[in-house]
HTML snippet that shows the backbone in 3Dmol.js (N, CA, C, O; Angstrom):
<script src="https://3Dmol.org/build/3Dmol-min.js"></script>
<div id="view" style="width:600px;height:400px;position:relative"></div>
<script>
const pdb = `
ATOM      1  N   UNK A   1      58.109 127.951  71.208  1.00  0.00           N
ATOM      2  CA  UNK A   1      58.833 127.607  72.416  1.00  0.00           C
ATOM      3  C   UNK A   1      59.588 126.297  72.249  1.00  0.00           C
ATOM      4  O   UNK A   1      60.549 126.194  73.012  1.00  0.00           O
ATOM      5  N   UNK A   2      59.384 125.302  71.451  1.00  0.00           N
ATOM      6  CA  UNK A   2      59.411 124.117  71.319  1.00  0.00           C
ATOM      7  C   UNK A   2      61.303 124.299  70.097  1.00  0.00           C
ATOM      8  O   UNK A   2      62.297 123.577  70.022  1.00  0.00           O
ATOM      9  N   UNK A   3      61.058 125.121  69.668  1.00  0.00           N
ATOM     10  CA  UNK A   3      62.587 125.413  69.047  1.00  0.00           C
ATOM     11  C   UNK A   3      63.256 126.121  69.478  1.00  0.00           C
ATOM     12  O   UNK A   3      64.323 126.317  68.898  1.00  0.00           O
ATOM     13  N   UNK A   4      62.886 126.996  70.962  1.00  0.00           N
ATOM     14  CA  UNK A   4      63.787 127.492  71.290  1.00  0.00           C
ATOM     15  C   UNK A   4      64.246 126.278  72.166  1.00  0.00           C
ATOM     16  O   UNK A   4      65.371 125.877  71.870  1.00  0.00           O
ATOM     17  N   UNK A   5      63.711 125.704  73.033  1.00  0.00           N
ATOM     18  CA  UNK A   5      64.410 124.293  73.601  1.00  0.00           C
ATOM     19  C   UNK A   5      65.474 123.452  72.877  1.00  0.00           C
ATOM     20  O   UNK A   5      66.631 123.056  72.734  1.00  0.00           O
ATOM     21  N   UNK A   6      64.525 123.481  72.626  1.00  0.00           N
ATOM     22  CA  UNK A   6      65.534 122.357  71.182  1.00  0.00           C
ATOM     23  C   UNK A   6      66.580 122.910  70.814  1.00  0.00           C
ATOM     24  O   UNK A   6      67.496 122.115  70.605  1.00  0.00           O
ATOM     25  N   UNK A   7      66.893 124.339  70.592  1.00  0.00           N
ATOM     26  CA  UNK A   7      68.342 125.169  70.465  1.00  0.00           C
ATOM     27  C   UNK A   7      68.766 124.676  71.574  1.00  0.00           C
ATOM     28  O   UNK A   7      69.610 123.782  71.515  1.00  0.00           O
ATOM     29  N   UNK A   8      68.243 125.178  72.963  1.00  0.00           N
ATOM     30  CA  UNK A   8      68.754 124.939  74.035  1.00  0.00           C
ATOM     31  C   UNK A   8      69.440 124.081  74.496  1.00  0.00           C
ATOM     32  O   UNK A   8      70.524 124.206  75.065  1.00  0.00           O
ATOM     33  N   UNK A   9      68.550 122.680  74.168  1.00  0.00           N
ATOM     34  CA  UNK A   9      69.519 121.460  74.223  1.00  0.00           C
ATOM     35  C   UNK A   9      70.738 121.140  73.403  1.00  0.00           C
ATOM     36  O   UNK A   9      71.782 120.546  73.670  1.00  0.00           O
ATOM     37  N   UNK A  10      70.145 121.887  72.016  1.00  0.00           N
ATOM     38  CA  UNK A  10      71.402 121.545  71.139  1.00  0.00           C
ATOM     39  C   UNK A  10      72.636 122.426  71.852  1.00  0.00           C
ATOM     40  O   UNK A  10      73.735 121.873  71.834  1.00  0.00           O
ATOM     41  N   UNK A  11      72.568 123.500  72.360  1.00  0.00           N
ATOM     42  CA  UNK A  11      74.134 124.480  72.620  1.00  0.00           C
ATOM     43  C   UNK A  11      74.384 123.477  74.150  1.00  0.00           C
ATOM     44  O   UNK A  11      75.537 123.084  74.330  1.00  0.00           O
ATOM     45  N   UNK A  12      73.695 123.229  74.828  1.00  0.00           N
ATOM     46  CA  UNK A  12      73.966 121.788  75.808  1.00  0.00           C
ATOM     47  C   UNK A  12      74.267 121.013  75.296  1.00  0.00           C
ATOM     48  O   UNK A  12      75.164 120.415  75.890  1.00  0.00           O
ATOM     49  N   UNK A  13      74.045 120.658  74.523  1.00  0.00           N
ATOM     50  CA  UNK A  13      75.066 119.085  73.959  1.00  0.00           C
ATOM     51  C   UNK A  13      76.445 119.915  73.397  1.00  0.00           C
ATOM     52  O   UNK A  13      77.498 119.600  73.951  1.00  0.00           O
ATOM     53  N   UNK A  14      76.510 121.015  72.272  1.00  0.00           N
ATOM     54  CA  UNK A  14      77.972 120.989  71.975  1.00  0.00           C
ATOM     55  C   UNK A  14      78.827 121.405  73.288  1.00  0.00           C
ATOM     56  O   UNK A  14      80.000 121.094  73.493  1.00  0.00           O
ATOM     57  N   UNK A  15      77.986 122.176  74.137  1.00  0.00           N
ATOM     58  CA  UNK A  15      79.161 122.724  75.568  1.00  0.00           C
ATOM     59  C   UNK A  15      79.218 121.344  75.724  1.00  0.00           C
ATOM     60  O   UNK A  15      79.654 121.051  74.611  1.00  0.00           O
ATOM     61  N   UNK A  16      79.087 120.263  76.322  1.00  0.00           N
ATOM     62  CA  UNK A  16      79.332 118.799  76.724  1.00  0.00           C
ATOM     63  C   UNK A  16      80.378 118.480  75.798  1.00  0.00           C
ATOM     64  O   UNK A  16      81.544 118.186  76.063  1.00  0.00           O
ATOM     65  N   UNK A  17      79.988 118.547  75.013  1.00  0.00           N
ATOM     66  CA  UNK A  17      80.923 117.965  73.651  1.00  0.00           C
ATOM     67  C   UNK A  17      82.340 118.909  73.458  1.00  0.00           C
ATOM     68  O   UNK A  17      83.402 118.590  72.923  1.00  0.00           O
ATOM     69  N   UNK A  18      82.021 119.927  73.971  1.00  0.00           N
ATOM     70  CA  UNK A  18      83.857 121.028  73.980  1.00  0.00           C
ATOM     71  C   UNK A  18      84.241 120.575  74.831  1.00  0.00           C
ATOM     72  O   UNK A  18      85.393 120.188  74.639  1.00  0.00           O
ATOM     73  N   UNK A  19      83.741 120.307  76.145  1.00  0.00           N
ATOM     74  CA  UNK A  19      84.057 119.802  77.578  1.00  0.00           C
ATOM     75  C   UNK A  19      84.703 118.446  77.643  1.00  0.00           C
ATOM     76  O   UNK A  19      85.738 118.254  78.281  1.00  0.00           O
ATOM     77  N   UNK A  20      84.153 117.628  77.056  1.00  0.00           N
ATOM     78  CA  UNK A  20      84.533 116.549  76.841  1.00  0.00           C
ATOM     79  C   UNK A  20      86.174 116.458  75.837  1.00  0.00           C
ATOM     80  O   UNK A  20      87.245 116.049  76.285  1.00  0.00           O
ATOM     81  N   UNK A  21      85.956 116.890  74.645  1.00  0.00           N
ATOM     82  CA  UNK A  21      87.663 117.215  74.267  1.00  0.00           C
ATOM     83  C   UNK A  21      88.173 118.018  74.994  1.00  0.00           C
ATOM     84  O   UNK A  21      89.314 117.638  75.258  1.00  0.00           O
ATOM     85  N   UNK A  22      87.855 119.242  75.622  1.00  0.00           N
ATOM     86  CA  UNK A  22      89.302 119.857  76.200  1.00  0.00           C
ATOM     87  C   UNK A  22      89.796 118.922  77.140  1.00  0.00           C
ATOM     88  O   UNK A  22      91.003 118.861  77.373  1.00  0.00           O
ATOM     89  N   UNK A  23      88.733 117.970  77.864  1.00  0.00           N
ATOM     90  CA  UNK A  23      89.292 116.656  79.203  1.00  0.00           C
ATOM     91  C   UNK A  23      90.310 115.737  78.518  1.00  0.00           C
ATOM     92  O   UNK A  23      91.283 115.208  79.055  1.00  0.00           O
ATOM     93  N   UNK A  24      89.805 115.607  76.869  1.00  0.00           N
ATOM     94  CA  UNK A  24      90.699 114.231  76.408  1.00  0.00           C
ATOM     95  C   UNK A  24      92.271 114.882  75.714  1.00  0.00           C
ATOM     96  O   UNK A  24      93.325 114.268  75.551  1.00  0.00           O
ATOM     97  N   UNK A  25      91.962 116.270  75.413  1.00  0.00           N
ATOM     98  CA  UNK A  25      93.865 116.812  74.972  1.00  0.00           C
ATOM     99  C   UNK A  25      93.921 116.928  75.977  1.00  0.00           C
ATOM    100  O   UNK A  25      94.492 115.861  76.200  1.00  0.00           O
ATOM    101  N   UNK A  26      93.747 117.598  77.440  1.00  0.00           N
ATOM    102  CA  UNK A  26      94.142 117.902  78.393  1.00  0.00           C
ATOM    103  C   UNK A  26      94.883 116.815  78.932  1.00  0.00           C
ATOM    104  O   UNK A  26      96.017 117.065  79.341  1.00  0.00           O
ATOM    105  N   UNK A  27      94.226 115.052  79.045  1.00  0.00           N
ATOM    106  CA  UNK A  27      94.362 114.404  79.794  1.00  0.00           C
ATOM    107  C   UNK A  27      95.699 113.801  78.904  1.00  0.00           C
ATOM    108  O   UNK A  27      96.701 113.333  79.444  1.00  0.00           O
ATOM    109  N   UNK A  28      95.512 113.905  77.543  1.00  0.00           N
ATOM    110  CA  UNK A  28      96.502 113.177  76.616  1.00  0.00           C
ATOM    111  C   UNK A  28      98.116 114.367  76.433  1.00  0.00           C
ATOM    112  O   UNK A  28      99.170 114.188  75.822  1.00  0.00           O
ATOM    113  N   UNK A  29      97.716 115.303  77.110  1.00  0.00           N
ATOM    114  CA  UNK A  29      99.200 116.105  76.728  1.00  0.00           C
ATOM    115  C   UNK A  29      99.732 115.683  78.101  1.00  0.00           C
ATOM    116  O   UNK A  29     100.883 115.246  78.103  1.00  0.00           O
ATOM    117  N   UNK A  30      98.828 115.766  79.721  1.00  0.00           N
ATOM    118  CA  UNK A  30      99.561 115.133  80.514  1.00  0.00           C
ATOM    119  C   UNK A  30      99.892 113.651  80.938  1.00  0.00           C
ATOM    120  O   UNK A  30     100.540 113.397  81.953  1.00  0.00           O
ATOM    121  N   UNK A  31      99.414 112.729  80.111  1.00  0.00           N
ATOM    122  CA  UNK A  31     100.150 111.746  79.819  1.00  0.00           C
ATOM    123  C   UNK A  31     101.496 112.034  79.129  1.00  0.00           C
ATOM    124  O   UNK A  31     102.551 111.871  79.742  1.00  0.00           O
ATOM    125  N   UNK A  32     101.471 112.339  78.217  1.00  0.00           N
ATOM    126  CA  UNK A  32     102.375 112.760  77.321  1.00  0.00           C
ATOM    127  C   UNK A  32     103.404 113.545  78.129  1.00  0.00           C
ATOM    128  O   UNK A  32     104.515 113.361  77.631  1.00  0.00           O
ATOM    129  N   UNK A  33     103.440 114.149  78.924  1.00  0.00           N
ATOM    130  CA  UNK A  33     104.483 114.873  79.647  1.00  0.00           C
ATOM    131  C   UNK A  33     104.976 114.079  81.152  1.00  0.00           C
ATOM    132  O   UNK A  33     106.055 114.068  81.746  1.00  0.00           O
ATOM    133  N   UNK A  34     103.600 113.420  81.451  1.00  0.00           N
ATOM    134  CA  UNK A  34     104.850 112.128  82.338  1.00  0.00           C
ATOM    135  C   UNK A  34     105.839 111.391  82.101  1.00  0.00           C
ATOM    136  O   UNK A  34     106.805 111.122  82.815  1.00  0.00           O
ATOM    137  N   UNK A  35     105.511 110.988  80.825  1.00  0.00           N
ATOM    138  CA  UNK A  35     106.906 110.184  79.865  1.00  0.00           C
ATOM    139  C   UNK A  35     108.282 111.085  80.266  1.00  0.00           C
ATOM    140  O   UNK A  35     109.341 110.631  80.700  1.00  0.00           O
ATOM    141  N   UNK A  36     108.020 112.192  80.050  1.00  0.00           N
ATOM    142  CA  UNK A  36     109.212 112.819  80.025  1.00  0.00           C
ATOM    143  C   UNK A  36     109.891 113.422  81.744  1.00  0.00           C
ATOM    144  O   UNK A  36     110.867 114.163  81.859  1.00  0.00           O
ATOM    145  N   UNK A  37     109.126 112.901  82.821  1.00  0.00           N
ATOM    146  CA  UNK A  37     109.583 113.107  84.158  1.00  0.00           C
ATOM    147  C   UNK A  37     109.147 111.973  84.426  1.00  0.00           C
ATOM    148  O   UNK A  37     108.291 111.289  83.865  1.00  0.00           O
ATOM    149  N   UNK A  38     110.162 111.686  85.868  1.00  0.00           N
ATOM    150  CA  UNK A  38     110.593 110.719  86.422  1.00  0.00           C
ATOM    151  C   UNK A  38     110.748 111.411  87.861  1.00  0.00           C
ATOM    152  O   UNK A  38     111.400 112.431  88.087  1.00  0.00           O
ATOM    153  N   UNK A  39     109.934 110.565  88.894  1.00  0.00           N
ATOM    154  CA  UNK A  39     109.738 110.727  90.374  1.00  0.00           C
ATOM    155  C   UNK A  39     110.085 109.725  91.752  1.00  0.00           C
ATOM    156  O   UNK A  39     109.540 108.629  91.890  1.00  0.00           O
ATOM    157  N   UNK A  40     110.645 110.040  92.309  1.00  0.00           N
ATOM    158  CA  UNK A  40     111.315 108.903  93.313  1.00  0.00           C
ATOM    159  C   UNK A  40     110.143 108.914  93.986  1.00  0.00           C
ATOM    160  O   UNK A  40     109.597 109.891  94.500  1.00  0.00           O
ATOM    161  N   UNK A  41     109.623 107.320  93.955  1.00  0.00           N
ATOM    162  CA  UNK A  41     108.706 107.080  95.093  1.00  0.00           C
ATOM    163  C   UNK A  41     109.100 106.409  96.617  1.00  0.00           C
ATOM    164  O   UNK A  41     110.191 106.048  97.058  1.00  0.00           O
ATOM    165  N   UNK A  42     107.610 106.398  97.285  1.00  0.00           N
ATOM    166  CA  UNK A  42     108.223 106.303  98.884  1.00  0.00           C
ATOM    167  C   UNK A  42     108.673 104.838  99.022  1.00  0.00           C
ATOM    168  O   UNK A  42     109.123 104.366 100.066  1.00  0.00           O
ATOM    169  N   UNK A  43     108.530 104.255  98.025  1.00  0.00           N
ATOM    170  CA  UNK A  43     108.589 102.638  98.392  1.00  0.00           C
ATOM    171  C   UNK A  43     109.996 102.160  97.302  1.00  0.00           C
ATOM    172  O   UNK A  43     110.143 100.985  96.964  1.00  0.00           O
ATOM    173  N   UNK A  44     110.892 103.206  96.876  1.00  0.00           N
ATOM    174  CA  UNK A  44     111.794 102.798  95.813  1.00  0.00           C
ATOM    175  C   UNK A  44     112.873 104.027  95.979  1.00  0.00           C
ATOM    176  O   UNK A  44     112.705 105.246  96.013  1.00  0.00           O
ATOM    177  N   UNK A  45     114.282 103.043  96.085  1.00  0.00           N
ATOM    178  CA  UNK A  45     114.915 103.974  96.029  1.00  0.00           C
ATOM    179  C   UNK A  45     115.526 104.684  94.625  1.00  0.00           C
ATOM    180  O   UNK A  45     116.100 105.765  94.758  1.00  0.00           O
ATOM    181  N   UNK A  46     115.445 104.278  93.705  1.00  0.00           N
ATOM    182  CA  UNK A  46     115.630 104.695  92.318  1.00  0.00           C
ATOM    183  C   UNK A  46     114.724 105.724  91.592  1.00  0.00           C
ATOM    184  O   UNK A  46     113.502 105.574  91.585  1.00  0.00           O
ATOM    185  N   UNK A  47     115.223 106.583  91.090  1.00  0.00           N
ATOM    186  CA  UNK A  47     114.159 107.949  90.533  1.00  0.00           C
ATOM    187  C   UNK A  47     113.245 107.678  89.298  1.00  0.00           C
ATOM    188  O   UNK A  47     112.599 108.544  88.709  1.00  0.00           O
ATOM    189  N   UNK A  48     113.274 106.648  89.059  1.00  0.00           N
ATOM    190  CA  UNK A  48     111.879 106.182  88.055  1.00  0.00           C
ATOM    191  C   UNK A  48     110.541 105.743  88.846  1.00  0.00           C
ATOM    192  O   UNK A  48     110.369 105.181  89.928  1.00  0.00           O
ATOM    193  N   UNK A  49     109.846 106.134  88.059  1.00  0.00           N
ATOM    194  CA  UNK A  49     108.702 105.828  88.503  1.00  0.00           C
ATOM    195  C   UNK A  49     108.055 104.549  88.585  1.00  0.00           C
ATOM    196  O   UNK A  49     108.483 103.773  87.730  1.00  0.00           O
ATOM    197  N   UNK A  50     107.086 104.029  89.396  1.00  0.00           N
ATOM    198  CA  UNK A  50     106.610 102.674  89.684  1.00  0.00           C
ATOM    199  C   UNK A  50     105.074 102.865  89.016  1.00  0.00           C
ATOM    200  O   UNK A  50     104.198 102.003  88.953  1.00  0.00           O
ATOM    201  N   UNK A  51     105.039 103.693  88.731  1.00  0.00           N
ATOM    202  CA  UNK A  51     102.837 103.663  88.351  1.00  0.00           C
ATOM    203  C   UNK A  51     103.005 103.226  87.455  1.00  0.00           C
ATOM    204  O   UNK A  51     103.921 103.482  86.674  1.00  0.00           O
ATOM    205  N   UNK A  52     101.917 102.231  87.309  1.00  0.00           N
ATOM    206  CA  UNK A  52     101.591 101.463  85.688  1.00  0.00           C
ATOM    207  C   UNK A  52     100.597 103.057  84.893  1.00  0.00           C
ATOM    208  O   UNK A  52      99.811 103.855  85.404  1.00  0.00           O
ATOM    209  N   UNK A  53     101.115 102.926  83.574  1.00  0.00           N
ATOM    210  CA  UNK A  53     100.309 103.510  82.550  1.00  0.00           C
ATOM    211  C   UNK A  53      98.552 103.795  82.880  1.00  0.00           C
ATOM    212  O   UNK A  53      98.009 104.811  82.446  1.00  0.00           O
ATOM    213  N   UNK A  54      97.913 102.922  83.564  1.00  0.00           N
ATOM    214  CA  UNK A  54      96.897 103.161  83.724  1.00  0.00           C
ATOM    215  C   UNK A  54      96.521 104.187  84.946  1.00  0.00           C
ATOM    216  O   UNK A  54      95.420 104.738  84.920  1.00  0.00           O
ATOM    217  N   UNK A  55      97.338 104.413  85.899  1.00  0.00           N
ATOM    218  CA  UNK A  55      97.185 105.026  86.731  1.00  0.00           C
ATOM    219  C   UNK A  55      97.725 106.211  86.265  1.00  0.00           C
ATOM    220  O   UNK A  55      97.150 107.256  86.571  1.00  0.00           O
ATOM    221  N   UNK A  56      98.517 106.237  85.723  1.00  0.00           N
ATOM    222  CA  UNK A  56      98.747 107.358  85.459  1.00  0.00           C
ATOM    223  C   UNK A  56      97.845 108.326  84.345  1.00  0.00           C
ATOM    224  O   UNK A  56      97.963 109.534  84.139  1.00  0.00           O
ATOM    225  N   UNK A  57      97.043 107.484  83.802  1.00  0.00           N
ATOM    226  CA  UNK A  57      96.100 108.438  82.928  1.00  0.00           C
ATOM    227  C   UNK A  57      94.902 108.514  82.981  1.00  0.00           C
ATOM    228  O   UNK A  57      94.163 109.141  82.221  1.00  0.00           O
ATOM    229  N   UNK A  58      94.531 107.660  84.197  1.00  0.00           N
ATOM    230  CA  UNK A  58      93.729 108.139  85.414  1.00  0.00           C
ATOM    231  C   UNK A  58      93.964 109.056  85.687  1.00  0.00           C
ATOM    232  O   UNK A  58      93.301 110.012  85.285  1.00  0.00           O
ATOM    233  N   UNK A  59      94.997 109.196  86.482  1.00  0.00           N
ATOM    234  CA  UNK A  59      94.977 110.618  87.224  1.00  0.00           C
ATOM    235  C   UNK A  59      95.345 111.943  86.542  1.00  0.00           C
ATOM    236  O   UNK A  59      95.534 113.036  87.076  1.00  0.00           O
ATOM    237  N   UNK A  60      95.408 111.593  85.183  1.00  0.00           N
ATOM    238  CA  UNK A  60      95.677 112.671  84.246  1.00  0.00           C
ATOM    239  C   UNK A  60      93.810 112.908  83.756  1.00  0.00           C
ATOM    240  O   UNK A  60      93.688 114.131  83.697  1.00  0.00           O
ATOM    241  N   UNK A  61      93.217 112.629  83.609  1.00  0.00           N
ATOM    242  CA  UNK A  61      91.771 112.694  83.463  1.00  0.00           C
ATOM    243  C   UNK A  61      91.161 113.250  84.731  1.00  0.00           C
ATOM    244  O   UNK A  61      90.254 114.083  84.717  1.00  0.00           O
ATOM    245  N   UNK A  62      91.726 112.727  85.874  1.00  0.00           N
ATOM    246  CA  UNK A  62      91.264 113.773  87.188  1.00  0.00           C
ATOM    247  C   UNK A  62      91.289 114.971  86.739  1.00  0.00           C
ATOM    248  O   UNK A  62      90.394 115.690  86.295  1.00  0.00           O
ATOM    249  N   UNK A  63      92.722 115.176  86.938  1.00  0.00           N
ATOM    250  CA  UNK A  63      93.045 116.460  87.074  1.00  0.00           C
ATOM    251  C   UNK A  63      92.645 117.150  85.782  1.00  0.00           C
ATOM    252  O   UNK A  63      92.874 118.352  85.917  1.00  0.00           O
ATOM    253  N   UNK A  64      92.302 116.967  84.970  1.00  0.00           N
ATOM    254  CA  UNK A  64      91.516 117.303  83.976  1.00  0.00           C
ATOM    255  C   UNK A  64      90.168 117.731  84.196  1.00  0.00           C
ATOM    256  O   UNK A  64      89.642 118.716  83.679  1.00  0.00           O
ATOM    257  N   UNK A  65      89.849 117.242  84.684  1.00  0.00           N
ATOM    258  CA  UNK A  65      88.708 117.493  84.998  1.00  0.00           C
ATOM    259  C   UNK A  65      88.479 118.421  85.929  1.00  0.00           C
ATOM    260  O   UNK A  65      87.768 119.422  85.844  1.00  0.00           O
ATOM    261  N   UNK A  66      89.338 117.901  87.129  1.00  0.00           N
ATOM    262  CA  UNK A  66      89.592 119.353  88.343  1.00  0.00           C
ATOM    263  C   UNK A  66      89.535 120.775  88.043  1.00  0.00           C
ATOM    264  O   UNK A  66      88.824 121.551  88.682  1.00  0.00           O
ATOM    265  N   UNK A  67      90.707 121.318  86.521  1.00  0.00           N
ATOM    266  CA  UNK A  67      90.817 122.208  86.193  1.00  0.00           C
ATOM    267  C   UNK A  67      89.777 123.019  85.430  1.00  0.00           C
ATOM    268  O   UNK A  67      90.059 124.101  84.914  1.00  0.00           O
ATOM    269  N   UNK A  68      88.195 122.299  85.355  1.00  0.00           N
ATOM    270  CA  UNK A  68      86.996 123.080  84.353  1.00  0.00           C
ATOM    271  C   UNK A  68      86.632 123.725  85.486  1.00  0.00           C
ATOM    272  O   UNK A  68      87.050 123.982  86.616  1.00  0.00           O
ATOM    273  N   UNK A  69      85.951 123.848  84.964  1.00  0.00           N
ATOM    274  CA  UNK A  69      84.968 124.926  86.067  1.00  0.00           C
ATOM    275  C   UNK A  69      84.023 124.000  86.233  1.00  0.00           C
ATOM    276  O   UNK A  69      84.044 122.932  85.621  1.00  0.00           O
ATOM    277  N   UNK A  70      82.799 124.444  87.366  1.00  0.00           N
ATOM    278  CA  UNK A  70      81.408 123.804  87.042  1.00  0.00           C
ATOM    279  C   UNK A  70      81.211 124.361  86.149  1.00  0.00           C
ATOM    280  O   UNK A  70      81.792 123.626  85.350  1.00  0.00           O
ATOM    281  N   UNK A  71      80.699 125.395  85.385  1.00  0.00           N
ATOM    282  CA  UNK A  71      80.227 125.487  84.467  1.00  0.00           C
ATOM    283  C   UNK A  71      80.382 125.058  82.823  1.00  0.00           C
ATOM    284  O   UNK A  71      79.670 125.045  81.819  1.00  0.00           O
ATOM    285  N   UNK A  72      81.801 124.711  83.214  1.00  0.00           N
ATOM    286  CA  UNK A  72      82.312 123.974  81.701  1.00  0.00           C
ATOM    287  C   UNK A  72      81.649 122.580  81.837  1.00  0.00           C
ATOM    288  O   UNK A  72      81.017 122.016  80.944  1.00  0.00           O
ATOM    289  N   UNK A  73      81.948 121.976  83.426  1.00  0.00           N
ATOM    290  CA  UNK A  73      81.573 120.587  83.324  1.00  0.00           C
ATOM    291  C   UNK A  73      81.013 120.040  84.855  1.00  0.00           C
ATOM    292  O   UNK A  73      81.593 119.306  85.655  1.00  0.00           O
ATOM    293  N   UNK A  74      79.549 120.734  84.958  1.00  0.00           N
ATOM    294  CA  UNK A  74      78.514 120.480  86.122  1.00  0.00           C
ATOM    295  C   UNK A  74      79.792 119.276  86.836  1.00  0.00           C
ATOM    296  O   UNK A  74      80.741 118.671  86.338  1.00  0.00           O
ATOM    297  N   UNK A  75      79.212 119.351  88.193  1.00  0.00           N
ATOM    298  CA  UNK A  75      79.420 118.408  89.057  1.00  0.00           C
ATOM    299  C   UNK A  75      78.740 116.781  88.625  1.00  0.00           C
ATOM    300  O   UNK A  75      79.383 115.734  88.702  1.00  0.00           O
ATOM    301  N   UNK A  76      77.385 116.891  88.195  1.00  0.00           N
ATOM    302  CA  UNK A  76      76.844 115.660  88.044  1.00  0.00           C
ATOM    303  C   UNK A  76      77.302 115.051  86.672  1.00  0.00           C
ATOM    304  O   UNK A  76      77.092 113.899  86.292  1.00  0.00           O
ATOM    305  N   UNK A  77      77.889 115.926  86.082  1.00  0.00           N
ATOM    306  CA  UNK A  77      78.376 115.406  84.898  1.00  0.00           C
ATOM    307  C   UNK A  77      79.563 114.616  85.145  1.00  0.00           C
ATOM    308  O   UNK A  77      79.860 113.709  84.368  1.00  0.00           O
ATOM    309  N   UNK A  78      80.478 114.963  86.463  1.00  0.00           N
ATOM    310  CA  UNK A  78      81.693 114.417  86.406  1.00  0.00           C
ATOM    311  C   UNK A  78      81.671 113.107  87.107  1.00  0.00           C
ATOM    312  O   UNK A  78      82.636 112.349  87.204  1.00  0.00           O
ATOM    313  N   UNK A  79      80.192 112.863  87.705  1.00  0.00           N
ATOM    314  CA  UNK A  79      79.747 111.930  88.148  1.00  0.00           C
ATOM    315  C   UNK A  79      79.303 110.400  87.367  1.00  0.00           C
ATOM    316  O   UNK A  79      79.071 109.243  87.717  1.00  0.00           O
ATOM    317  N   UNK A  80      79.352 111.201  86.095  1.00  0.00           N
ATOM    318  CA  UNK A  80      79.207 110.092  85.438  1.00  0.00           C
ATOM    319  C   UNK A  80      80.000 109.414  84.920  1.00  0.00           C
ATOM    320  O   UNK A  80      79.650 108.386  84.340  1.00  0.00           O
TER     321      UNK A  80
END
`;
const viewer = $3Dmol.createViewer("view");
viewer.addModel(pdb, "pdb");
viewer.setStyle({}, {cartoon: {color: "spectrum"}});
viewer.zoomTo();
viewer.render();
</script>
């Protein structure tokens, strides 16, 4: 019983571990594709964008994350 756990945990750690890269290409191709659009914000009248780099790959890691499932990536996991 004691190695079937131990499998157990091990295929739990690599699902974490797929989960975890599909979040970091995911989050790094939509960085990568903000570069290339440009959005008029409410506080500017010019069509470039005002977000610093960090916010923006913030919210590219959200939504990264948004798009798993729970089962790719539990709720308490995204908690961390």
């Amino acid at each position: 019983k004691l190695c079937h756990h131990t499998g157990n945990v091990n295929q739990q750690q690599q699902d974490y571990q797929l989960s975890l890269h599909v979040i970091h290409e995911l989050a790094r191709y939509l960085c990568e594709l903000s570069v290339c659009l440009t959005f008029p914000t409410a506080d500017s009248t010019s069509s470039t964008s005002t977000k610093r780099p960090s916010e923006i790959a913030y919210g590219s890691v959200l939504v990264a994350m948004e798009v798993l499932t729970p089962n790719a990536l539990p709720f308490e996991v995204r908690e961390e």
